[in-house]
C-alpha positions in Angstrom: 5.1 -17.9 0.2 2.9 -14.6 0.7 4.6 -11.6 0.3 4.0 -10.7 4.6 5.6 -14.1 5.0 9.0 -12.8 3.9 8.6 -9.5 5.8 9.1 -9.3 9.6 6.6 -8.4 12.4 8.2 -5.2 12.3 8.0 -4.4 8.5 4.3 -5.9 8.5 3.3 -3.5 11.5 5.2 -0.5 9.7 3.8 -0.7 6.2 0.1 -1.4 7.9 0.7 1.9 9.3 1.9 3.4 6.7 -1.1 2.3 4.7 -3.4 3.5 7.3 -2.4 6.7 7.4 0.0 7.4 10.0 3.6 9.2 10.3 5.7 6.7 9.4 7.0 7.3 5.9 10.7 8.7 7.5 11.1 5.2 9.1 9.5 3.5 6.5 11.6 4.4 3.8 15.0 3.9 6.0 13.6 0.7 6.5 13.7 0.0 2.8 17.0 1.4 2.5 18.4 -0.9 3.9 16.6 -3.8 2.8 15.6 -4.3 -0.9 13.0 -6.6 -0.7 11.3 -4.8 2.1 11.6 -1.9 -0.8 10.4 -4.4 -3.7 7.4 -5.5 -1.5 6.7 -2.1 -0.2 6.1 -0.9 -3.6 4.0 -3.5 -4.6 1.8 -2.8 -1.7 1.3 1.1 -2.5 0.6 0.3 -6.3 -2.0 -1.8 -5.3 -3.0 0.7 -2.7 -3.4 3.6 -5.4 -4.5 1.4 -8.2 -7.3 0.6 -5.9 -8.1 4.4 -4.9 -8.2 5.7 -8.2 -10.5 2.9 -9.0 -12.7 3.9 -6.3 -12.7 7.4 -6.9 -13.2 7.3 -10.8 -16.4 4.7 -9.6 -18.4 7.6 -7.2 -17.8 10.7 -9.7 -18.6 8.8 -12.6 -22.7 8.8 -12.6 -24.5 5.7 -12.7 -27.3 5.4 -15.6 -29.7 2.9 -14.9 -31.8 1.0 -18.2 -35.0 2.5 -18.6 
């Protein structure tokens, strides 16, 4: 069983949000507050989320040297 599988419709369209960018951290985090696997899953998610960015980010400043 996936991890969406065990959250509902709700809590899948709320974290997608969340993850796109938009206001929803306030309703988010009640959300988890009141369900600690939402939380436990949730915080998986944004790892992977950050992980991801800072891997991205440390890829386009570090310069490229290409063999000679």
């Amino acid at each position: 069983m996936s991890m969406t599988e065990q959250m509902t419709k709700h809590q899948q369209q709320l974290l997608a949000a969340y993850l796109a960018g938009e206001d929803v951290a306030d309703e988010l985090l009640e959300a988890c507050q009141h369900d600690v696997n939402l939380l436990a899953q949730v915080s998986k998610y944004v790892t992977s989320e950050r992980l991801l960015k800072a891997h991205h980010q440390s890829d386009t400043q570090t310069p490229q040297t290409h063999p000679t």
